[in-house]
C-alpha positions as CSV (number, residue, x, y, z in Angstrom):
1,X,-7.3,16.6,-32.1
2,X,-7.0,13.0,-33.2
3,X,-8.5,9.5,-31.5
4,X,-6.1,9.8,-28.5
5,X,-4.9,12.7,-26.2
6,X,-1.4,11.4,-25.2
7,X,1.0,8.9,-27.2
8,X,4.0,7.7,-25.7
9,X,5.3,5.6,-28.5
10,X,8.8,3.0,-28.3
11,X,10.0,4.9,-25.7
12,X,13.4,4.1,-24.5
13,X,15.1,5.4,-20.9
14,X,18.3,3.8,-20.0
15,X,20.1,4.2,-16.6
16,X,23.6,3.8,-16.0
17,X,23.4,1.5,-18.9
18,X,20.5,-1.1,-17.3
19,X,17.3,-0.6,-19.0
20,X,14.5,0.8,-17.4
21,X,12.4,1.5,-20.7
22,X,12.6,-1.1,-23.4
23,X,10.6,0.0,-26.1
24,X,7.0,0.8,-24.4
25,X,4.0,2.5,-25.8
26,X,0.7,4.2,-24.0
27,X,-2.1,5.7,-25.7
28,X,-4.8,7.8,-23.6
29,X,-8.1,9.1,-25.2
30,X,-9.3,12.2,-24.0
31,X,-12.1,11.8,-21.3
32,X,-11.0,8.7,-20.6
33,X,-10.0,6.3,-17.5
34,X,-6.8,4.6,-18.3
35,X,-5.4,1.8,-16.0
36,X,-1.2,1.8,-16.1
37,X,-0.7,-1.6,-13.8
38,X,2.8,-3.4,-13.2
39,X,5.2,-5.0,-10.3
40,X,7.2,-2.7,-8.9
41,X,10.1,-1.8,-10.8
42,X,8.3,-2.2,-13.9
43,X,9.1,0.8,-15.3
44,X,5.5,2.3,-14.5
45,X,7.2,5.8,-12.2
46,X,9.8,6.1,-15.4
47,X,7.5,6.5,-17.8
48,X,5.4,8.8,-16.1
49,X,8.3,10.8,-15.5
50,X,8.8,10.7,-19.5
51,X,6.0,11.8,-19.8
52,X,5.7,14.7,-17.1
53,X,9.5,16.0,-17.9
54,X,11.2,15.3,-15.4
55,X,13.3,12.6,-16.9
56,X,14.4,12.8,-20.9
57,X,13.6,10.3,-23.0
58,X,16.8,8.4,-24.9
59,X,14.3,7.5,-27.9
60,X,11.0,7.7,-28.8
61,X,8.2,9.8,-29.7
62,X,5.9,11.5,-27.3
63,X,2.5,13.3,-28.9
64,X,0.0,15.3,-26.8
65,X,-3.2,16.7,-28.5
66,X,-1.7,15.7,-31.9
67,X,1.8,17.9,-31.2
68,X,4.9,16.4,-31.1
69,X,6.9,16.8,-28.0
70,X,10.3,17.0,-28.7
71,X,11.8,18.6,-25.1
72,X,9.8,18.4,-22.6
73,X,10.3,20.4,-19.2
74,X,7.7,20.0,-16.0
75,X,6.8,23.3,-16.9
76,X,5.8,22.7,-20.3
77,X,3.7,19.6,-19.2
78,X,1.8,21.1,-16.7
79,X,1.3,24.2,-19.2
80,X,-0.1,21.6,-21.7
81,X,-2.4,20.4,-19.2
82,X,-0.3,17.1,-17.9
83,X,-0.3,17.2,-13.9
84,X,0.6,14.2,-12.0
85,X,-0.1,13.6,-8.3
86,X,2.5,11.2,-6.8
87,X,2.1,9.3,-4.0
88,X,3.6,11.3,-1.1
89,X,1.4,14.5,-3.5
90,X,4.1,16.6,-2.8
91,X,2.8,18.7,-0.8
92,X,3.6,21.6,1.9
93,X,2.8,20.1,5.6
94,X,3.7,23.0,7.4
95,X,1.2,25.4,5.2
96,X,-2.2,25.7,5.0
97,X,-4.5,24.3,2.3
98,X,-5.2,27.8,1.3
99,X,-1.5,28.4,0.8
100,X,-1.1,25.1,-1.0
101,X,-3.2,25.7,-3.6
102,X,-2.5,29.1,-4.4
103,X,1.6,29.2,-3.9
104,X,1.7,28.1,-7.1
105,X,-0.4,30.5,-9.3
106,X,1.8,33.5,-7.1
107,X,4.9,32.0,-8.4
108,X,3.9,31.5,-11.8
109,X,2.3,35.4,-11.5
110,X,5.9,36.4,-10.2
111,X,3.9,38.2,-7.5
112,X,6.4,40.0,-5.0
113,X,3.8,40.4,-2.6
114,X,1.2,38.2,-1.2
115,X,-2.1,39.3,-1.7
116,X,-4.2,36.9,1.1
117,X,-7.8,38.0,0.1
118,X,-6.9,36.9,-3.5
119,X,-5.6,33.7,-2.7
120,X,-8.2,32.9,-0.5
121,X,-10.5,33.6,-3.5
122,X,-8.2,30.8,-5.5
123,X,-8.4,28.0,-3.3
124,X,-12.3,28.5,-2.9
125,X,-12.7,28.3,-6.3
126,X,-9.9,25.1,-6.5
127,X,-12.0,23.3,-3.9
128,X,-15.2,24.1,-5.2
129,X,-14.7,22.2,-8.6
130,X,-15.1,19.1,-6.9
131,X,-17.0,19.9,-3.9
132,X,-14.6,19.5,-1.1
133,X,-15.6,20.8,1.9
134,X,-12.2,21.7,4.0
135,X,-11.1,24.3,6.4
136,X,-8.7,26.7,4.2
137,X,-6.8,27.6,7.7
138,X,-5.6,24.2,8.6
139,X,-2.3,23.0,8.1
140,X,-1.7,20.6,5.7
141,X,0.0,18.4,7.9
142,X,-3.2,17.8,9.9
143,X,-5.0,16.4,7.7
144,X,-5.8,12.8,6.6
145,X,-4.5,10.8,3.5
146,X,-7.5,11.3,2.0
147,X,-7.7,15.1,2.7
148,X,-4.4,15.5,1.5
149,X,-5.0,13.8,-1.7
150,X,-7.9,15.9,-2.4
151,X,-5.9,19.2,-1.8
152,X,-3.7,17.6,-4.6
153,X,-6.4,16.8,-6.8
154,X,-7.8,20.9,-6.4
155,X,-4.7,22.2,-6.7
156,X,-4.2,19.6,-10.4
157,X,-7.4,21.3,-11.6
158,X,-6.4,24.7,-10.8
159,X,-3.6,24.6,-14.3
160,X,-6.6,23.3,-16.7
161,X,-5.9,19.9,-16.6
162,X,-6.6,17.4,-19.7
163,X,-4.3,14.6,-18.3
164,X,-4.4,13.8,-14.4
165,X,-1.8,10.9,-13.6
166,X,-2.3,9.2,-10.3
167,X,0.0,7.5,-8.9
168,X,-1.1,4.5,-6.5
169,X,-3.6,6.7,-5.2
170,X,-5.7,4.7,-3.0
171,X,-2.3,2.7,-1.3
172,X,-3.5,4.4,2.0
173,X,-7.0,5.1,1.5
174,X,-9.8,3.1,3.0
175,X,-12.5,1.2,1.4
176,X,-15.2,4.4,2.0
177,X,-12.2,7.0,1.0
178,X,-11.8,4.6,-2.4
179,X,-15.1,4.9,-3.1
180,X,-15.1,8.4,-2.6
181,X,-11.8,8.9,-4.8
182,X,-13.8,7.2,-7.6
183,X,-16.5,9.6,-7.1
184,X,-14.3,12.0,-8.0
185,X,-12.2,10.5,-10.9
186,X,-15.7,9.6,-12.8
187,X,-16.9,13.4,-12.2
188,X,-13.4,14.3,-14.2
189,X,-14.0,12.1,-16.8
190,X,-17.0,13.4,-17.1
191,X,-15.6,17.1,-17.6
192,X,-13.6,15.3,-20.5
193,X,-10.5,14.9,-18.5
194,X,-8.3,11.8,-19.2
195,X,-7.5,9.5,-16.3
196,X,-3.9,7.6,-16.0
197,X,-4.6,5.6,-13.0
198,X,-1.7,3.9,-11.7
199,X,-2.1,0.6,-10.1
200,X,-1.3,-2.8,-8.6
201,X,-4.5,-4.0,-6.9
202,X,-7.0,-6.0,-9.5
203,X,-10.1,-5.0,-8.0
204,X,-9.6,-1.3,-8.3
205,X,-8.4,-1.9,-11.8
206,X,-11.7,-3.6,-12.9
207,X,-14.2,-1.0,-11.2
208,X,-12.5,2.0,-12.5
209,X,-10.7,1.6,-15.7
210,X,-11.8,1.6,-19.0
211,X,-8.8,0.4,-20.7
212,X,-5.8,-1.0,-19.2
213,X,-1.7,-1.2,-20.4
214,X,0.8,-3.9,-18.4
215,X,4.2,-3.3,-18.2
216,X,6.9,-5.9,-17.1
217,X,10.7,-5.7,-16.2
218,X,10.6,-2.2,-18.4
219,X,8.6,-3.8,-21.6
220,X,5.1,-3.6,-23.0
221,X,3.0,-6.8,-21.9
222,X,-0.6,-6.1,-22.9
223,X,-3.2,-3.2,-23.8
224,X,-6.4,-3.4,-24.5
225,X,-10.2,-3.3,-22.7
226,X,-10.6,-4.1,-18.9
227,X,-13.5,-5.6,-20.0
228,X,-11.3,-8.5,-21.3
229,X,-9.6,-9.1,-18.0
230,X,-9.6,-11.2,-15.5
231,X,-7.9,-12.2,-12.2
232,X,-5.9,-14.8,-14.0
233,X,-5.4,-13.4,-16.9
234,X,-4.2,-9.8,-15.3
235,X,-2.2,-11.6,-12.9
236,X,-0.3,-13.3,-15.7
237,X,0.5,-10.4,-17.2
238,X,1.9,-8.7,-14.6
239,X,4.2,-11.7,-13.2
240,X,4.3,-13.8,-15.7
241,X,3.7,-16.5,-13.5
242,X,-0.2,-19.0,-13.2
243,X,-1.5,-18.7,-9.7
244,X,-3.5,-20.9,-8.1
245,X,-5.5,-19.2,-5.8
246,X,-7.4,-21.2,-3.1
247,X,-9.1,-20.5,0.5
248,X,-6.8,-21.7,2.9
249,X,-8.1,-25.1,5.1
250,X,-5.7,-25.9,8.2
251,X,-3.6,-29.2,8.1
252,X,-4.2,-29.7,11.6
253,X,-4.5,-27.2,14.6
254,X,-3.6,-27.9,18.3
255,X,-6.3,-29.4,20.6
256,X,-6.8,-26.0,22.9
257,X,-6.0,-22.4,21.8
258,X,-3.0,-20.9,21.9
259,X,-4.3,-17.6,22.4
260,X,-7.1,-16.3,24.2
261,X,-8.8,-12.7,24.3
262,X,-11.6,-12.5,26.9
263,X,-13.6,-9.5,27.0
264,X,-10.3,-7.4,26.2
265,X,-11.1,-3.6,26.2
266,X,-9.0,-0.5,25.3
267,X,-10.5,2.7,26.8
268,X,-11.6,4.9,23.9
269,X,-10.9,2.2,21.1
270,X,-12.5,-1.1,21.6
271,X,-14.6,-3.1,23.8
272,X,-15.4,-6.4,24.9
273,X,-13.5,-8.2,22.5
274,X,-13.4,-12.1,22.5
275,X,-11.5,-14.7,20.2
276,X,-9.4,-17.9,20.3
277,X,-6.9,-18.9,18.2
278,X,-5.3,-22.4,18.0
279,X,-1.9,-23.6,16.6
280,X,-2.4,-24.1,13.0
281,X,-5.1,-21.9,12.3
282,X,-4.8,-18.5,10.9
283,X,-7.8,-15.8,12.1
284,X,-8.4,-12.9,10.1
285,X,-9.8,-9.3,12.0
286,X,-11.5,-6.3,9.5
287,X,-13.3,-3.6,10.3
288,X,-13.0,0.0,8.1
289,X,-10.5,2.3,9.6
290,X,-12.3,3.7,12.8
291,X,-13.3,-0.5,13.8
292,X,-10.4,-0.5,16.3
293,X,-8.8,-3.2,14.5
294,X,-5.5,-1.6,14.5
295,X,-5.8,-0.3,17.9
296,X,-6.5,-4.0,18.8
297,X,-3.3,-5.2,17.1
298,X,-1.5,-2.7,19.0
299,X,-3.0,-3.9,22.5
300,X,-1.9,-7.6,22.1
301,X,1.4,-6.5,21.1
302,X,1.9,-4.2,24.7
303,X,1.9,-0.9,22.2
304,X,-1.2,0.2,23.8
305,X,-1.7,-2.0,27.0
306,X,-5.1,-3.4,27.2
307,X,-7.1,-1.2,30.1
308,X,-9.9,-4.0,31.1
309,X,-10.4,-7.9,30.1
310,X,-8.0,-11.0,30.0
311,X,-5.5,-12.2,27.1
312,X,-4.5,-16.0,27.9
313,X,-1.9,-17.4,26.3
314,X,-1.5,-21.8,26.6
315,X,-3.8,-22.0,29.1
316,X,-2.2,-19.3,31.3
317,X,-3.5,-15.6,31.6
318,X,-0.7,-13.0,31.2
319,X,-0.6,-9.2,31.2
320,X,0.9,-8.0,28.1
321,X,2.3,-4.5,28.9
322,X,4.9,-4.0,26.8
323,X,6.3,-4.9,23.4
324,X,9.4,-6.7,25.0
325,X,6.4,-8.6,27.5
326,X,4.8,-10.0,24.3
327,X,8.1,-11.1,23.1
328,X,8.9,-12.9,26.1
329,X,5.4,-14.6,25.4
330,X,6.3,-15.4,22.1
331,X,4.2,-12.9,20.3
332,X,6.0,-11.5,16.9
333,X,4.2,-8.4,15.5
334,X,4.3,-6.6,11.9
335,X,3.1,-3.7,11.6
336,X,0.8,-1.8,9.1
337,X,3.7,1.0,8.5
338,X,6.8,-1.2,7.7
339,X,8.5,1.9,6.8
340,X,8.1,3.6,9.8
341,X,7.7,0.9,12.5
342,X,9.0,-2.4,10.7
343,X,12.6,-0.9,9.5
344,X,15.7,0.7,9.9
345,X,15.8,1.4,6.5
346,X,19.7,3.2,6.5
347,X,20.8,0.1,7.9
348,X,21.8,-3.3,6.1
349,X,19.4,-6.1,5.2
350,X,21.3,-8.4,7.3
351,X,21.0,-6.3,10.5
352,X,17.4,-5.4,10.2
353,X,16.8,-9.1,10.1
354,X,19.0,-10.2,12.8
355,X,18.1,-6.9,15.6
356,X,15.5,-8.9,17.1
357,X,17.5,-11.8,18.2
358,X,20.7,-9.7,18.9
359,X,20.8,-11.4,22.3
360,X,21.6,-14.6,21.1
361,X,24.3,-14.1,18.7
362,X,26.2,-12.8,21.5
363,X,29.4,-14.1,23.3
364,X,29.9,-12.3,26.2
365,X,29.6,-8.5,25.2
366,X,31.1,-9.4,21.3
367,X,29.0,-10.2,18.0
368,X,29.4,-13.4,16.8
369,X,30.3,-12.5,13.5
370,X,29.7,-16.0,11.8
371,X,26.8,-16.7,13.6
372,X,25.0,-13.4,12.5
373,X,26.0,-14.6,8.8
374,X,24.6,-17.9,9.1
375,X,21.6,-16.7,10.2
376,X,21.1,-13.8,7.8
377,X,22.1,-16.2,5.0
378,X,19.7,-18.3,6.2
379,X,16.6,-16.3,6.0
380,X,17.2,-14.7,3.2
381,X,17.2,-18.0,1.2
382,X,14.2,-19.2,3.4
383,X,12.4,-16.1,2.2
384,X,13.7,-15.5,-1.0
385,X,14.9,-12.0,-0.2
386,X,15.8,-10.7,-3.8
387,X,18.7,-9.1,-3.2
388,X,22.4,-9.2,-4.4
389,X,24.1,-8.5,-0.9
390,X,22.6,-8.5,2.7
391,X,25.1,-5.8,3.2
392,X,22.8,-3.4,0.9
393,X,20.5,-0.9,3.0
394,X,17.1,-1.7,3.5
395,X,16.2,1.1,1.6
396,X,17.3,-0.7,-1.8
397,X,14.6,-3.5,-2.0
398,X,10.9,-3.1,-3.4
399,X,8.2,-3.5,-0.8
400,X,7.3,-7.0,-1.4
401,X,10.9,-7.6,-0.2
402,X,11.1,-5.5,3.3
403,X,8.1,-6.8,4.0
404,X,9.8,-10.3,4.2
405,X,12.4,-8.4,6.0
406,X,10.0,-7.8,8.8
407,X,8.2,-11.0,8.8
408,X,12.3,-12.1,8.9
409,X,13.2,-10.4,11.5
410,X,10.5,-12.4,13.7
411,X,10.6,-15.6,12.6
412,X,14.4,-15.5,13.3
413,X,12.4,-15.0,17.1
414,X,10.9,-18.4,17.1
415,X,7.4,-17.0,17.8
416,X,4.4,-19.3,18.4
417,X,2.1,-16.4,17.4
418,X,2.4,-14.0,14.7
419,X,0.0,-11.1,14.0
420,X,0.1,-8.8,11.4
421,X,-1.4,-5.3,10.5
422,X,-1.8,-5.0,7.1
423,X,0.3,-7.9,5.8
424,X,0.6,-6.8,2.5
425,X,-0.2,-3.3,1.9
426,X,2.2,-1.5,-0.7
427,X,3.1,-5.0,-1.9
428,X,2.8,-6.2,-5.9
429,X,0.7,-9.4,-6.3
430,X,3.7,-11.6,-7.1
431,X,5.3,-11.0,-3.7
432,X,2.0,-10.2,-2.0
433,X,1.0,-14.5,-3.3
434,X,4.6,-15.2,-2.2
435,X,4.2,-13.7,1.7
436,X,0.6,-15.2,1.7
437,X,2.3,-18.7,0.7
438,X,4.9,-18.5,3.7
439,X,2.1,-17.3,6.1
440,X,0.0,-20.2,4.7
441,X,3.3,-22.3,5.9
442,X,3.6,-21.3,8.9
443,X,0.3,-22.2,9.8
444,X,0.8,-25.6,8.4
445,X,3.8,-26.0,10.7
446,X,1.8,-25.0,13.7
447,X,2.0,-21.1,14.5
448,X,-0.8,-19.6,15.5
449,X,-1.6,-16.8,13.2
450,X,-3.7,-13.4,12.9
451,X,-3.8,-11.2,9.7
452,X,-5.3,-7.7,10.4
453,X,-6.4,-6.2,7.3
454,X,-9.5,-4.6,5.0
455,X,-8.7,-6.4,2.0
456,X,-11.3,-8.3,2.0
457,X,-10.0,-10.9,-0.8
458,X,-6.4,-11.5,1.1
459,X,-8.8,-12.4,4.0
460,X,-10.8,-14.9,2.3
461,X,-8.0,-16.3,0.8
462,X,-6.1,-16.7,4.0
463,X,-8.5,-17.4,6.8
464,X,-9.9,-20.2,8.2
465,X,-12.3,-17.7,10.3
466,X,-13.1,-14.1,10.2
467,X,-14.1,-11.6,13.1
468,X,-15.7,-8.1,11.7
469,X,-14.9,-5.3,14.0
470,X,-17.5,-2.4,13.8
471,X,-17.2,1.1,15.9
472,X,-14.5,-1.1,18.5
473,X,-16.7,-3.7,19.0
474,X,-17.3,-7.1,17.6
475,X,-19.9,-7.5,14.3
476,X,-20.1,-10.4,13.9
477,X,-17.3,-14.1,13.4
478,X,-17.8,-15.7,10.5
479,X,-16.2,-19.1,8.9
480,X,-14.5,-18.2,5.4
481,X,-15.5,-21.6,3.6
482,X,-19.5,-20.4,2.8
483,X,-19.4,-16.7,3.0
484,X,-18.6,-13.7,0.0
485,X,-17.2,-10.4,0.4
486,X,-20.7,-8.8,0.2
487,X,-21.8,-10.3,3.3
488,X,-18.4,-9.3,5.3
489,X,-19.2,-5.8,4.2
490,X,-22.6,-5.9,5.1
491,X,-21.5,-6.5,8.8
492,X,-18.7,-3.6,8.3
493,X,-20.6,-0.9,7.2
């Protein structure tokens, strides 16, 4: 075998005549940690397809152990050792672990019938490489992200894997599950197995990988060692555009709060929780996943009414019960799952932005057609919604832009204050400094603002203040102007 385990070299993919490949090389070493980093719609998911068969190649050369690859099936890749986990890890819910990780080797035995006490023998031994303790009985579906993802990884191991490609791995992991992940990734490497570690989040990028390769619009930026990078520099890469980071210092804020919590429980999730929040300002909330943070979120928007305490909102105490409550009270809300909560994703751009204020483009019981246009047209220029025609589903755009969908779809509401979950999750860092920018904005033009989130950087950035939520109750509120991540996470853990 030569210097490197995998070479993907000029490879071309064209769709429908646009191209998706333009020429792009990657070269793995075996045992090693490879970082494959990009915007969405870089090209990143193509290649790996290339690579794992299920998409041909137009031109090119693919090499593997020093053998030339001319066809390449997903059955030949994973016979060669190339497994690939994808984000949703494509997985059977409704089966059990045990029947995850041992469907496969029945199928490839042609077994006719199912022999229990020998599959129950494979998926101990699957889960065993890498220590994971799990209940082989439980349905798939009942486990966490993080469970899931380690069935995946077992069941990757179980085809003697040389190449493991992960594909934004940690995208719903939290900070402890991260860790963990890496824990697991290292003892791989260790075993000699090679690493492609797909990725858009810098900090991940720099603790893990060895070496890194940037693609952009379907073209090879840079390779070389992560030991060279840098926030800049990486960022630059990626985008092709200099950011200018800096911690965000209010213009001006309003002389009393807008919103006030007072001693604001939820039975089971958090207690005792106090804050203010003027005009102007923009609060950040962390905690890991179990901190109540999102629960909290949930409570101000009337999701999960409040059970004890007082939320006051100009002076003025009010009982948020429901969502529509907190919309009369000019509360807008985005939520951590835009997918799921945030969109109709069938429906048009244009209507997901305009359902929240439906009310008002009314005349009598008819649509006002031209005043829906306006208003779409409107916000999609105010945004910067990348898109050809509002008329496309919702379904069409990258992350970065349903996320301004969402955060669209309330401003159109006029709120005075905004709070979102997760602002940012799922998002490449050219849109995720573009949606930071607009909240930054917003601030500056006097809405009262809270981000929810455990990226502790986007925090930082973002926040004038910082309260740290541990085990549903408050750690801790701390000014972001003279404190470093280490000391957030101190008060976290």
């Amino acid at each position: 075998m030569g210097e490197y385990l995998l070479r993907a070299i000029d490879i071309h993919k064209y769709f429908a005549g646009v191209r998706a490949l333009d020429g792009v090389t990657l070269e793995i070493k075996p045992g090693e940690i490879h970082c494959l980093a990009g915007e969405n719609g870089c090209g990143k998911s193509t290649l790996i397809k290339v690579i794992s068969g299920v998409y041909q190649r137009d031109s090119g050369t693919i090499e593997f152990d020093g053998e030339t690859l001319n066809k390449i099936t997903p059955i030949d890749a994973i016979m060669k050792g190339i497994q690939v986990i994808y984000q949703d890890f494509s997985i059977f819910p409704n089966l059990t672990v045990m029947e995850n990780l041992a469907i496969n080797t029945q199928l490839a035995a042609k077994k006719k019938i199912v022999n229990w006490k020998n599959m129950r023998k494979i998926a101990q031994e699957a889960t065993e490489k890498i220590n994971f303790k799990v209940d082989l009985d439980a349905q798939l579906g009942t486990l966490s992200v993080a469970e899931k993802q380690m069935v995946a990884i077992c069941r990757a191991l179980m085809f003697n894997a040389r190449l493991i490609i992960m594909d934004e791995p940690t995208t719903a992991l939290t900070k402890k599950e991260v860790q963990a992940l890496f824990k697991i990734i290292l003892k791989l490497k260790a075993e000699g197995i090679a690493i492609l570690f797909v990725s858009h989040k810098l900090d991940e990028v720099f603790e893990i990988s060895e070496r890194f390769t940037v693609f952009r619009s379907g073209k090879l930026i840079k390779t070389g060692n992560t030991s060279e990078l840098d926030d800049r520099k990486f960022s630059y890469y990626m985008t092709g555009r200099e950011f200018d980071v800096q911690t965000f210092v209010p213009a001006a804020t309003s002389d009393s709060p807008v919103l006030e919590v007072k001693d604001l429980s939820l039975e089971g999730s958090f207690e005792n929780i106090s804050f203010s929040v003027k005009g102007g300002e923009i609060l950040g909330i962390t905690g890991l996943l179990d901190s109540g943070r999102t629960e909290l979120a949930l409570s101000l928007f009337g999701m999960a009414p409040a059970t004890s305490g007082e939320i006051i909102i100009h002076g003025k105490p009010v009982k948020i019960t429901s969502p529509q409550v907190a919309i009369e009270n000019k509360i807008g809300f985005v939520p951590e799952d835009r997918l799921s909560e945030g969109l109709f994703l069938p429906r048009s751009i244009g209507d997901n932005i305009i359902i929240s204020e439906i009310d008002n483009l009314t005349k009598g019981i008819l649509i006002d057609k031209e005043k829906c246009k306006e208003e779409i047209r409107r916000w999609v220029e105010e945004l910067a919604i990348a898109t050809p025609d509002p008329d496309n589903a919702a379904s069409t755009l990258s992350g970065g832009n349903q996320q301004r969908i969402v955060l669209a779809k309330w401003l159109a509401c006029n709120p005075e204050i905004l709070i979102l979950n997760g602002p940012t999750v799922g998002v490449d860092i050219g849109s995720k400094h573009d949606i930071h920018a607009i909240l930054q904005d917003l601030a500056n033009k006097g809405m009262a603002i809270i981000i929810i989130s455990d990226d502790l950087p986007e925090v930082m950035q973002n926040c004038s203040r910082v309260q740290i939520l541990k085990h549903g109750r408050t750690a801790g509120e701390l000014s972001t102007q003279d404190i470093t991540e280490s000391m957030i996470l101190d008060k976290m853990m």
